[in-house]
KOLGUVEX-779387 format. One line per 2 residues: their letters; for each residue x, y negated, z negated of N, C-alpha, C. Coordinates in Angstrom, 3 decimals, decimal comma, m for minus. Layout:
A) X/Y/Z/X/Y/Z/X/Y/Z ~ ... $
//
This chain:
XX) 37,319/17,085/m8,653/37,132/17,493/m7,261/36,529/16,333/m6,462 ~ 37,510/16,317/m5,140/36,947/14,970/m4,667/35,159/15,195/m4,106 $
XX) 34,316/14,050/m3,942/32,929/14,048/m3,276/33,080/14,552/m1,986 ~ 31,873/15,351/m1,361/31,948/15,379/0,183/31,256/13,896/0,597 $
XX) 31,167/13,407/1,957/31,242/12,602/2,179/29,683/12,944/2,755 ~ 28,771/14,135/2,419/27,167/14,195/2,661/26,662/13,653/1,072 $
XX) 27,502/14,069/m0,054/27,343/13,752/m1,164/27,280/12,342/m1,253 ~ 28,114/11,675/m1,178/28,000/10,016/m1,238/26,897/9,398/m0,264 $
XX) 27,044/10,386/0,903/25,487/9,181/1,631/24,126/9,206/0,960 ~ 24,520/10,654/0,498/22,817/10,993/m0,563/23,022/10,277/m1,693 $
XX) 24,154/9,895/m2,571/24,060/9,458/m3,379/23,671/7,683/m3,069 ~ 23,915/7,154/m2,019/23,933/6,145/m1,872/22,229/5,587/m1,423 $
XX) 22,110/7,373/m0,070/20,219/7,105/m0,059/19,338/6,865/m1,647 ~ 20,008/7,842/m2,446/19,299/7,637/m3,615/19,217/6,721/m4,825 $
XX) 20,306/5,667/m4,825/20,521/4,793/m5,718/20,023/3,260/m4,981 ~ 20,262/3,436/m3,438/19,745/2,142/m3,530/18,783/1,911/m1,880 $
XX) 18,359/3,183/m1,789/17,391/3,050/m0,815/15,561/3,943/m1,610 ~ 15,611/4,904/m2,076/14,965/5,658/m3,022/14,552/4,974/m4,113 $
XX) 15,451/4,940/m5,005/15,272/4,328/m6,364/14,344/3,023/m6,336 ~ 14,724/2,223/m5,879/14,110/0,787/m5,382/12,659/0,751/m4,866 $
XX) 12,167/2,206/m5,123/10,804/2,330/m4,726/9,969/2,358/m5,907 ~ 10,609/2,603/m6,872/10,257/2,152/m8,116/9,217/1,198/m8,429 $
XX) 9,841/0,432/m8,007/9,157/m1,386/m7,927/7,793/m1,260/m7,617 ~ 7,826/m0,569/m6,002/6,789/m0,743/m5,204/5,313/0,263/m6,014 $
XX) 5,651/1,617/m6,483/5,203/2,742/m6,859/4,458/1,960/m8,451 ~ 5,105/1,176/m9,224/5,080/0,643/m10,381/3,704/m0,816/m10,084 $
XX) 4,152/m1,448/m8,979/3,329/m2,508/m8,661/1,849/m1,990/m8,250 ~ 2,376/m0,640/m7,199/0,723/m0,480/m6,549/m0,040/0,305/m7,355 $
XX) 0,390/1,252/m8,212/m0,697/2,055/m9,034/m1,245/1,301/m10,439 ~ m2,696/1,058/m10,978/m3,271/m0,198/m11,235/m2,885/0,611/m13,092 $
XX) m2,922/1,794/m12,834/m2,684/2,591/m14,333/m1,139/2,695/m14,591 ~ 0,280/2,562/m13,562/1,402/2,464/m13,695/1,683/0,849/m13,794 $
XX) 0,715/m0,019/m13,480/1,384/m1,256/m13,549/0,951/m2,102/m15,135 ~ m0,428/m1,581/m15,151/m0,533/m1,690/m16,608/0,511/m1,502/m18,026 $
XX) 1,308/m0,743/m18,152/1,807/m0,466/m18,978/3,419/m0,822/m18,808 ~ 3,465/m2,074/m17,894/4,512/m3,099/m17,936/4,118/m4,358/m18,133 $
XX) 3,066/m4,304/m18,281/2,391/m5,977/m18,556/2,818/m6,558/m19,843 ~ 3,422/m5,754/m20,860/4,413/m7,088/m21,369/5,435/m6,183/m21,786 $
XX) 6,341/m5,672/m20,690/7,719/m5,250/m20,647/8,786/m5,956/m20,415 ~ 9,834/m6,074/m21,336/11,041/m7,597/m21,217/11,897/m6,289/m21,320 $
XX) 12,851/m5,543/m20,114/13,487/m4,624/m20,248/14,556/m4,879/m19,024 ~ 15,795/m4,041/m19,493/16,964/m4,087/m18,405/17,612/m2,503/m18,220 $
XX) 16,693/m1,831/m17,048/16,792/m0,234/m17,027/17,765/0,088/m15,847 ~ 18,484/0,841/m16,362/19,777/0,652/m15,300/19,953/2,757/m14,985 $
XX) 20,007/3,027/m13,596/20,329/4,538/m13,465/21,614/4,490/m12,888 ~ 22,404/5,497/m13,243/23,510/5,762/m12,981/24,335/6,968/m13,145 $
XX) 25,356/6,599/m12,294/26,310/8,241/m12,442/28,246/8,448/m12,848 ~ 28,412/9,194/m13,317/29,926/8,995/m13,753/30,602/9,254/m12,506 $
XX) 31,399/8,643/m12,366/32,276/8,888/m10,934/33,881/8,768/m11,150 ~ 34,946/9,368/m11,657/36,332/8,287/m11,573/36,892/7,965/m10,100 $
XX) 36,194/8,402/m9,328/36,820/7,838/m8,084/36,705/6,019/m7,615 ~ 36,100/5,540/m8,690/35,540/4,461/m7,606/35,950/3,323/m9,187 $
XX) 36,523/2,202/m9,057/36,702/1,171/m10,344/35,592/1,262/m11,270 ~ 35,881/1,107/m12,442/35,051/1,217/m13,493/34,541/2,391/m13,838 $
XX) 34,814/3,724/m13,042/34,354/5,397/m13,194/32,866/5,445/m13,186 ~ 31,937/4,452/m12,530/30,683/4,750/m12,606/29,927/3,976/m11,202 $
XX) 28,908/5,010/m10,875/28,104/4,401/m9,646/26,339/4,025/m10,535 ~ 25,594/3,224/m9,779/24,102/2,989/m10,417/23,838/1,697/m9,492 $
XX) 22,677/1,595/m10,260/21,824/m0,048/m9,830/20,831/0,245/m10,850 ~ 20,064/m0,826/m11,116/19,220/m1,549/m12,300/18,416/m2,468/m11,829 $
XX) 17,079/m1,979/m12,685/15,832/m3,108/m12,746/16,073/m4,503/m14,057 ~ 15,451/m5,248/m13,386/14,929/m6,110/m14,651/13,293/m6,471/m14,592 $
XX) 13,038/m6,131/m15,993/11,361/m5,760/m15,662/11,290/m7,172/m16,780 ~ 10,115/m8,029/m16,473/9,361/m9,183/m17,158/7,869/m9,183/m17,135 $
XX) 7,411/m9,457/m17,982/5,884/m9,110/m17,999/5,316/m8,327/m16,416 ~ 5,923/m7,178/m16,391/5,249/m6,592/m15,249/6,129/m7,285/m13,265 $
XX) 6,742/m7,924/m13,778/7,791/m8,835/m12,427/8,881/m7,869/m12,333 ~ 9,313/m6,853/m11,819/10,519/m6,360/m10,947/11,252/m6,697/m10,230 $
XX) 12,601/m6,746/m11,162/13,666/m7,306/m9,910/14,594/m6,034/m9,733 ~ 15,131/m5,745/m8,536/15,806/m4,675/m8,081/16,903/m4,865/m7,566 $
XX) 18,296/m4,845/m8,448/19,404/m4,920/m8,526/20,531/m3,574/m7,407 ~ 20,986/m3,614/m6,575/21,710/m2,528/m6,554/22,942/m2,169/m6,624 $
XX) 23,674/m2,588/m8,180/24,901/m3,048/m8,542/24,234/m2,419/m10,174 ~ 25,680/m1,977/m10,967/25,776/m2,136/m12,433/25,245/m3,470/m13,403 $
XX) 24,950/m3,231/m14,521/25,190/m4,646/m14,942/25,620/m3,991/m16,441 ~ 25,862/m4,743/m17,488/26,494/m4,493/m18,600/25,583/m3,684/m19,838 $
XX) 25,625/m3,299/m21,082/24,412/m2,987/m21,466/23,120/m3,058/m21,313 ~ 22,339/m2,460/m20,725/21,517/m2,527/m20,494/20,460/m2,101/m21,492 $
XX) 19,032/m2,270/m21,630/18,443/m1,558/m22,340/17,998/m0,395/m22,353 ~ 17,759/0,095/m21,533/17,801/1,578/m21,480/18,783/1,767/m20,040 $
XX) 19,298/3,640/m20,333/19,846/3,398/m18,791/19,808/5,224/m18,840 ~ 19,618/5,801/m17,663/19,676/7,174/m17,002/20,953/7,044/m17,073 $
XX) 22,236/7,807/m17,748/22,932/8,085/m17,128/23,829/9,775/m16,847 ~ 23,938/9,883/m15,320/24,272/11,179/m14,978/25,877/11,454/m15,037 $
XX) 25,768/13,065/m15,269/27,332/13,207/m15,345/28,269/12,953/m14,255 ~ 27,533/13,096/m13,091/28,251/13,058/m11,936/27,494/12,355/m10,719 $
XX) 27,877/12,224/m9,688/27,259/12,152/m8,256/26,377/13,531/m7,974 ~ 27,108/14,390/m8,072/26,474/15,346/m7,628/25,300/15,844/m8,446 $
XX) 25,471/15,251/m9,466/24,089/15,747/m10,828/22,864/14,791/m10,418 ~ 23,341/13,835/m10,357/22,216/12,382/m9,901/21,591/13,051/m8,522 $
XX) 22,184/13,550/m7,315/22,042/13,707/m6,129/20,864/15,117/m6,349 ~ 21,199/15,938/m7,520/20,450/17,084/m7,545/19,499/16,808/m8,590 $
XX) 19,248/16,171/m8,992/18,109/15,449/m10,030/17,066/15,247/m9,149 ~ 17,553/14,040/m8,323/16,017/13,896/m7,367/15,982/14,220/m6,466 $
XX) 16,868/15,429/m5,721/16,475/16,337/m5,333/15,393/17,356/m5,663 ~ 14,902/17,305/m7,098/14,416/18,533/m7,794/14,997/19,567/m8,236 $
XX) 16,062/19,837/m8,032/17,263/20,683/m8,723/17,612/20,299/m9,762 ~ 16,590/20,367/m10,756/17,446/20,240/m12,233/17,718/21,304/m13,313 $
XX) 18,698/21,337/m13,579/18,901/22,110/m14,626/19,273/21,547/m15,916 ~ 19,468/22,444/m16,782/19,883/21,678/m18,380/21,351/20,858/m18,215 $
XX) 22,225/21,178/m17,756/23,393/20,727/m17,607/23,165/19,402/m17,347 ~ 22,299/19,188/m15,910/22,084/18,248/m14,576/21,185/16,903/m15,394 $
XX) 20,670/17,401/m16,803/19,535/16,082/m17,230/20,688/14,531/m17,566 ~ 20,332/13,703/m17,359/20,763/12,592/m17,747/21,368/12,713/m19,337 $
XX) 22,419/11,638/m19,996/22,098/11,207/m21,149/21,142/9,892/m20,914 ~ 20,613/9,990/m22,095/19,772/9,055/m21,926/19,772/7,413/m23,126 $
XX) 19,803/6,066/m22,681/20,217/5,437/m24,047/19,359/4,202/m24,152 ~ 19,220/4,006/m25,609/17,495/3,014/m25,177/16,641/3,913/m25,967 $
XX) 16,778/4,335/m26,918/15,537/5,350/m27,473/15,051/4,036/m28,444 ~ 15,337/3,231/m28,740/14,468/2,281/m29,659/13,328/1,356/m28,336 $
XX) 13,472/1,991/m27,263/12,392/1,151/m26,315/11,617/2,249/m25,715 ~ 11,469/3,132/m26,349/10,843/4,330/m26,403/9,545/4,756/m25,301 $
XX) 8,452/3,479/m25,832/7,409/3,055/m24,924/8,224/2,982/m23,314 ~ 9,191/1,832/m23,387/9,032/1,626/m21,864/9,771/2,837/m21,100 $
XX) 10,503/3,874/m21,902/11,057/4,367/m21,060/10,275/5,698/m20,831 ~ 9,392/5,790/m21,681/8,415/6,644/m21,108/7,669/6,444/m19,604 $
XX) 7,159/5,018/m19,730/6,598/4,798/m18,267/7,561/5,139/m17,661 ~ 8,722/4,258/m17,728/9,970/4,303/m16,433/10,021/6,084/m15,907 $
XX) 9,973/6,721/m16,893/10,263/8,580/m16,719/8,685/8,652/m15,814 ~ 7,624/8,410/m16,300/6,079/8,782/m15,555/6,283/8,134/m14,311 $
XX) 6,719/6,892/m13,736/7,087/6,144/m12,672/7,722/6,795/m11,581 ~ 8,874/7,632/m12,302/10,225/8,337/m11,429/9,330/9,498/m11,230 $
XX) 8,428/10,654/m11,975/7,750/11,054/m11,243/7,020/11,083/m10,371 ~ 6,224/10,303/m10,687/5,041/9,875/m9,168/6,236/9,573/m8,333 $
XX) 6,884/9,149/m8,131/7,985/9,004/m6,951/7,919/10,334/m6,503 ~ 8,829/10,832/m7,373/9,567/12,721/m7,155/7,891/13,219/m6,682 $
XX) 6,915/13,216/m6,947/5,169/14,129/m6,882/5,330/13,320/m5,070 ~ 5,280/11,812/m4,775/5,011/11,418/m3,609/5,526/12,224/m2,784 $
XX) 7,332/11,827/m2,967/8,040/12,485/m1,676/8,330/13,890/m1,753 ~ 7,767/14,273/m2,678/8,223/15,509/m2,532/6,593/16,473/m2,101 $
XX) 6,154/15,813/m1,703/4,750/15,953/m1,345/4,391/16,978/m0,276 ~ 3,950/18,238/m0,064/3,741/19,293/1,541/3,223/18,747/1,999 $
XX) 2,004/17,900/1,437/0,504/17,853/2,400/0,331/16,569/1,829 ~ m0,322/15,749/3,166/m1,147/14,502/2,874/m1,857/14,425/1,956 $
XX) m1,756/13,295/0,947/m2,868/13,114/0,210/m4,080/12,744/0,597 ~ m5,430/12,634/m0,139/m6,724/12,698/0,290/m7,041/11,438/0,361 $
XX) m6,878/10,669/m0,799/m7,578/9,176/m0,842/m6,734/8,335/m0,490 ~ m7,136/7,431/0,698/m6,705/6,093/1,410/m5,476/5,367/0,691 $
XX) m5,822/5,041/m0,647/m4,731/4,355/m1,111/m3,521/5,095/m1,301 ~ m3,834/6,548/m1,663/m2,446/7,195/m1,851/m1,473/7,065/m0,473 $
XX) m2,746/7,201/0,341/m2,144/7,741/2,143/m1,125/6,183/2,030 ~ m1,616/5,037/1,853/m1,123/3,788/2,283/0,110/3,653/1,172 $
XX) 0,104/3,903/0,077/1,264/4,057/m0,707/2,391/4,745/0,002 ~ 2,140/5,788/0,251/3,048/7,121/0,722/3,495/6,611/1,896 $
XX) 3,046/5,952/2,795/4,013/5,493/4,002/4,820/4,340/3,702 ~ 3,612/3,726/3,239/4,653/2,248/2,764/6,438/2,732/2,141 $
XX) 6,202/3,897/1,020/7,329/4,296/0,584/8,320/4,824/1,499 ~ 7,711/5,612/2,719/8,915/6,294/3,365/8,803/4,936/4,419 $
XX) 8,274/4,105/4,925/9,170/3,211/6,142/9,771/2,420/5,247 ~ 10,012/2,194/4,209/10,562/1,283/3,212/11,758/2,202/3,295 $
XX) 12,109/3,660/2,675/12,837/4,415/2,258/13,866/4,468/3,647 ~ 12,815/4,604/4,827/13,900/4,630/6,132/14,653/3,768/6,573 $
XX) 13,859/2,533/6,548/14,362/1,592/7,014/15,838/1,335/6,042 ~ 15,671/1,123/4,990/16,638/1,110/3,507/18,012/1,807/4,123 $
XX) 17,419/2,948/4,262/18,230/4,366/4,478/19,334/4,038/5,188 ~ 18,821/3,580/6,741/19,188/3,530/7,411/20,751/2,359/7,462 $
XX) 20,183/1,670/7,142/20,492/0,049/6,877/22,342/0,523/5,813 ~ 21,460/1,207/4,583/22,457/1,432/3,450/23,753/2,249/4,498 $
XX) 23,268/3,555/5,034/24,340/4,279/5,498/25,131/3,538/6,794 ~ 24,423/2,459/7,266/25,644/1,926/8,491/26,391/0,844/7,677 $
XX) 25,901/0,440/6,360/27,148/m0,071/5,214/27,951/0,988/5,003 ~ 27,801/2,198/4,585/29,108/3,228/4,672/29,560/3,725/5,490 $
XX) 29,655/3,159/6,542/30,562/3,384/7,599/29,791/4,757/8,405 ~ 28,912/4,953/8,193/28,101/6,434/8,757/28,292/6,738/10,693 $
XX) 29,005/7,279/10,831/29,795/7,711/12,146/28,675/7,044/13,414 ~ 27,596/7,859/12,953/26,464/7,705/14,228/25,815/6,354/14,271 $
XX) 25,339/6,257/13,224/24,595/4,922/12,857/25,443/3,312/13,013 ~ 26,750/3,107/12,589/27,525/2,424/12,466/28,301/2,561/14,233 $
XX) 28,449/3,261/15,388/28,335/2,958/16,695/27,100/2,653/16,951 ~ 25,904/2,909/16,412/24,760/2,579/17,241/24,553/0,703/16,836 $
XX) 24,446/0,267/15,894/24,607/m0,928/15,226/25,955/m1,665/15,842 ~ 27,283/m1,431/15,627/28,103/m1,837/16,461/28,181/m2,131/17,964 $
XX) 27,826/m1,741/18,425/27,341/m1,926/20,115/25,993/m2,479/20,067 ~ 25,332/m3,058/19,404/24,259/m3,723/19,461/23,666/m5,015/19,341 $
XX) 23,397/m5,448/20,405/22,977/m7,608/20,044/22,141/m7,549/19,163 ~ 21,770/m8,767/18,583/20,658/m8,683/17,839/18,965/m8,462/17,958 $
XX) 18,794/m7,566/17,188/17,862/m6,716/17,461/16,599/m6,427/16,577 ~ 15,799/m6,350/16,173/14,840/m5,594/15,607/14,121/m4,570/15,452 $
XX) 14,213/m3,116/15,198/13,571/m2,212/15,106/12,288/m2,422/13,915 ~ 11,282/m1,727/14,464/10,158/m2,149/13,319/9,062/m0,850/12,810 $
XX) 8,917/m0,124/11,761/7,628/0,891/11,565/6,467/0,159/11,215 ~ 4,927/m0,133/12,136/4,070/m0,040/11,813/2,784/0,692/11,818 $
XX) 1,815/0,656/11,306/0,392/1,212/11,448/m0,504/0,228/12,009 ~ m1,042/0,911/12,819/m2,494/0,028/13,674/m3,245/m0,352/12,139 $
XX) m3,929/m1,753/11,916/m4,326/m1,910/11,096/m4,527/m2,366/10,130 ~ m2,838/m1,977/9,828/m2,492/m2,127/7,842/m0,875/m2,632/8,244 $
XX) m0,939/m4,266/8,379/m0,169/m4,861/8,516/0,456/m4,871/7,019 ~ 0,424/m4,357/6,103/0,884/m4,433/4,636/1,542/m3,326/4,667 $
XX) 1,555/m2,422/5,226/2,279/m1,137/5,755/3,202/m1,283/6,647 ~ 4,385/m1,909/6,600/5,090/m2,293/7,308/6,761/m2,324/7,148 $
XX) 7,614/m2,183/8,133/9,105/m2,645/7,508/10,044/m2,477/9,123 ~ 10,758/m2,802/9,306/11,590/m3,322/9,270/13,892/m3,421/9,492 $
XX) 14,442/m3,281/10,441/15,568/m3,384/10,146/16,549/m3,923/11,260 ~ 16,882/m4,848/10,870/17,504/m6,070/12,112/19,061/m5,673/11,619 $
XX) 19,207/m5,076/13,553/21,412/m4,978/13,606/21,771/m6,027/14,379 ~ 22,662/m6,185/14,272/23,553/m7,053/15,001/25,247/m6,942/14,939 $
XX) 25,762/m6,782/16,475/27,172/m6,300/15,817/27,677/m5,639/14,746 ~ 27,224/m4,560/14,309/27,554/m3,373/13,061/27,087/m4,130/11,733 $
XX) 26,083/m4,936/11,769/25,734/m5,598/10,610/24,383/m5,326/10,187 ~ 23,764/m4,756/9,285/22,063/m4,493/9,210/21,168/m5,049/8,000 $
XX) 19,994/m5,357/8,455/19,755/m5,804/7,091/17,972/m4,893/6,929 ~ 17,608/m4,148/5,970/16,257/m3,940/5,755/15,622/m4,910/5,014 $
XX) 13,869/m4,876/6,010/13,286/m5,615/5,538/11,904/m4,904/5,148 ~ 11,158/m5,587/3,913/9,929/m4,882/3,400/8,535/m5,770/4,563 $
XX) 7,494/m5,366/4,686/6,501/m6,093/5,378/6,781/m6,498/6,987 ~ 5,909/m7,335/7,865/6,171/m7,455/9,149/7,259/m8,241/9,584 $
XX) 8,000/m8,118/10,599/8,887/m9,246/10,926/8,360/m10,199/11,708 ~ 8,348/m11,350/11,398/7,463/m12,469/12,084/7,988/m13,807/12,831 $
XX) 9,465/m13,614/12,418/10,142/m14,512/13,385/10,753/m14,362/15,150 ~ 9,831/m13,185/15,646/9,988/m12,700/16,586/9,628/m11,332/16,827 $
XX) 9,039/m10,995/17,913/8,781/m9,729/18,493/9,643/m8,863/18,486 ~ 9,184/m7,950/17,444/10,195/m6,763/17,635/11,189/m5,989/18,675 $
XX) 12,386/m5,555/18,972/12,326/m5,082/20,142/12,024/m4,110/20,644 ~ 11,872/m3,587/19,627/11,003/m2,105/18,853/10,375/m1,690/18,095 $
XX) 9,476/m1,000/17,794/8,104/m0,573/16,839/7,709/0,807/17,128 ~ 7,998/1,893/15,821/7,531/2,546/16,115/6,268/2,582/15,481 $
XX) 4,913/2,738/16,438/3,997/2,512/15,853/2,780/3,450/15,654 ~ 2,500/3,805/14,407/1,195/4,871/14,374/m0,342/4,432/15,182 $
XX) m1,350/5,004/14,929/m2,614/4,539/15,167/m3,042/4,663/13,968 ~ m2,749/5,487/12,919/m3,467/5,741/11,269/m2,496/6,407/10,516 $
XX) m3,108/5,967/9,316/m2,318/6,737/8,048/m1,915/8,196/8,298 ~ m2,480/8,889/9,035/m2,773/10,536/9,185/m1,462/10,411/10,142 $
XX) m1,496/9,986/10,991/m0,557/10,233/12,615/0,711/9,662/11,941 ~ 0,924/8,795/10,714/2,013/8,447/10,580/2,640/9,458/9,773 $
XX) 1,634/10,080/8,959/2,312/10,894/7,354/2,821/12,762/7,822 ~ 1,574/12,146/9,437/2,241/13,708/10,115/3,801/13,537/10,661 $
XX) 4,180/12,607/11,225/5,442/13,167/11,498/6,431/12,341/10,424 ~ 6,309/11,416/9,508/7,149/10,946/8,428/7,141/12,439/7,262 $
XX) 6,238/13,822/7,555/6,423/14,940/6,611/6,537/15,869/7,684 ~ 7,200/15,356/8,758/7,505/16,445/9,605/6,480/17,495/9,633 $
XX) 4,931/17,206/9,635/3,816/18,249/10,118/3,472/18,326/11,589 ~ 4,088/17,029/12,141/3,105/16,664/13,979/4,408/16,591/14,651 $
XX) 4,426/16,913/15,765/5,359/16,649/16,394/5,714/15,371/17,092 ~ 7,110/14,571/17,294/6,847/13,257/17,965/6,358/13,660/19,190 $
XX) 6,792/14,460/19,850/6,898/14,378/21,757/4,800/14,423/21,930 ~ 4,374/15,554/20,542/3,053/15,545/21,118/2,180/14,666/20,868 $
XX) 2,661/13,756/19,363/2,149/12,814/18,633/1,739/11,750/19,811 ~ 3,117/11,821/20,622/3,256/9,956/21,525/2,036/10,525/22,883 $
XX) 1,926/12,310/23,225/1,224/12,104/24,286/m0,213/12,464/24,288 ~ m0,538/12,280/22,528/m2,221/12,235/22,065/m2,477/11,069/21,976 $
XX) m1,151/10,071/21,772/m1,859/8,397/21,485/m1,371/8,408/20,154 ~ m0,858/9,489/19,203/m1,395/8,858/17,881/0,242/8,234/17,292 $
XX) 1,213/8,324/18,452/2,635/7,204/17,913/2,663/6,992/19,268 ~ 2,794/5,422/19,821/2,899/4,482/20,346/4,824/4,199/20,413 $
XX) 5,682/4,254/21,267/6,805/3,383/20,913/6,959/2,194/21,784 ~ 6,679/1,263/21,305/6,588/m0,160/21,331/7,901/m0,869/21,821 $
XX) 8,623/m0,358/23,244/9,890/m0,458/23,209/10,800/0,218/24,252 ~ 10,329/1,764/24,489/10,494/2,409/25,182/11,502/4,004/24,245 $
XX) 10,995/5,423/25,348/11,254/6,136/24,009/12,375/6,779/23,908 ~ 13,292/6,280/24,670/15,018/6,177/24,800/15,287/5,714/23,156 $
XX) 14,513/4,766/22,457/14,924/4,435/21,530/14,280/4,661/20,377 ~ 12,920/5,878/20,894/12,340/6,279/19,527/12,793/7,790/19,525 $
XX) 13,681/8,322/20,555/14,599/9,364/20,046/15,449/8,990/19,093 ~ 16,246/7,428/19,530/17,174/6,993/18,603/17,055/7,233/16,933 $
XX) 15,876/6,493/16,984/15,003/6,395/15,889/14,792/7,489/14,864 ~ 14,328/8,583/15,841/13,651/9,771/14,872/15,111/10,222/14,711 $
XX) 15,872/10,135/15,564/16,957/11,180/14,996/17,679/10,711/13,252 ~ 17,551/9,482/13,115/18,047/8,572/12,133/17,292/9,273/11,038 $
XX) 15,710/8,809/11,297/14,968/9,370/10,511/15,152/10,846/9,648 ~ 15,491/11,852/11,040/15,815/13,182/10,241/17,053/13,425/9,469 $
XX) 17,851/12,232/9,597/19,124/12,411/8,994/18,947/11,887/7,430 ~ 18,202/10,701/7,354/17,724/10,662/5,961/16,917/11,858/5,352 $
XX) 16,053/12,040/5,970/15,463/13,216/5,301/16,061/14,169/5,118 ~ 17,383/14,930/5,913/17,805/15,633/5,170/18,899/15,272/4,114 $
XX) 19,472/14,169/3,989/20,415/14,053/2,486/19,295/13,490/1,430 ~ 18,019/13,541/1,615/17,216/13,495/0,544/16,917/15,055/m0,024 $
X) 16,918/15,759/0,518/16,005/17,189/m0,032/17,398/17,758/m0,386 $
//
């Protein structure tokens, strides 16, 4: 049965805008990064597909004493690898929809250790975003955004590569440009995504070769995680002070609407 074409954007949010948070989730927690400090591994997730050459979709890490590199392409045996029966199994996995059918095979059981972390890793992911309520302590708060303006920006970027109707006219009709998410503050909290003529690229951290032409910008961790979990509203957020659009807000409608479109082929 052929894919719907909401199926492939989720599959695509999730393999190489999602997944890739890995890295970040693995680097910042001091008890998840520990237990790659002398990992020499090639962990690859993926899904069976015959629609597409080779009958399979994925992307893959290469982990070195604790160094992450984030591939978003196949590569050949790997040492361990997730792999799902379908698109649609992968898509309902990290969704939280799993069932017995829906679990991965899994291959790499002689690296046993690392793929345990890698499984504890993909949770704290799945525990972050799948999160109701703000977390309490500072660092989580600063993790948790970092992940979703990373995840949006990604998002965004990935689906006007698939041709995504809305996104791909908005990018196409566009000079070159910069849209930017930050927090008052926590310039390490930052990202990022430059179009130009239907072309996009996401970026992690501040953009510094020029003034954004846009920013949507919080005042704190709180004002950002309220409307990145859809708890605050934008219209009331921007007229308490606590989101700023840095730009004008013709284009932080643009913005949020993008935003809600990732969020929903994530859930």
């Amino acid at each position: 049965m052929a894919h719907t074409q909401e199926a492939l954007y989720s599959n695509k949010i999730f393999l190489n805008a999602a997944l890739p948070l890995v890295k970040v989730i693995a680097n910042d927690i001091p008890s998840l990064k520990k237990k790659f400090e002398k990992t020499h591994a090639v962990i690859q997730v993926s899904c069976l597909d015959p629609e597409v050459e080779g009958g399979k979709r994925g992307m893959h890490f290469v982990v070195n004493s604790g160094e992450w590199l984030v591939h978003t392409c196949l590569t050949e045996d790997p040492h361990i690898e997730l792999e799902f029966k379908s698109v649609e199994n992968l898509n309902d996995f990290f969704k939280g929809k799993i069932t017995p059918a829906g679990i991965p095979k899994i291959r790499g059981i002689k690296y046993t250790g690392t793929l345990v972390s890698f499984v504890m890793v993909l949770l704290k992911m799945a525990d972050l975003l799948g999160a109701t309520e703000p977390p309490k302590d500072e660092a989580t708060k600063e993790l948790l955004v970092k992940c979703y303006f990373y995840l949006l920006s990604s998002g965004i970027s990935q689906l006007n590569k698939m041709g995504h109707p809305g996104i791909k006219d908005w990018t196409s009709k566009s000079p070159d440009r910069v849209y930017a998410f930050a927090v008052d503050n926590y310039p390490q909290v930052s990202a990022f995504i430059r179009i130009k003529a239907g072309k996009s690229r996401a970026g992690r951290g501040e953009y510094k070769r020029a003034m954004p032409f846009f920013t949507l910008r919080f005042n704190n961790l709180d004002s950002a995680l309220g409307i990145l979990m859809s708890i605050d509203d934008m219209l009331e957020a921007t007229k308490a002070g606590r989101l700023v659009m840095d730009g004008g807000p013709e284009f932080g409608a643009q913005i949020g609407g993008f935003m809600l479109e990732i969020g929903d082929l994530a859930k």
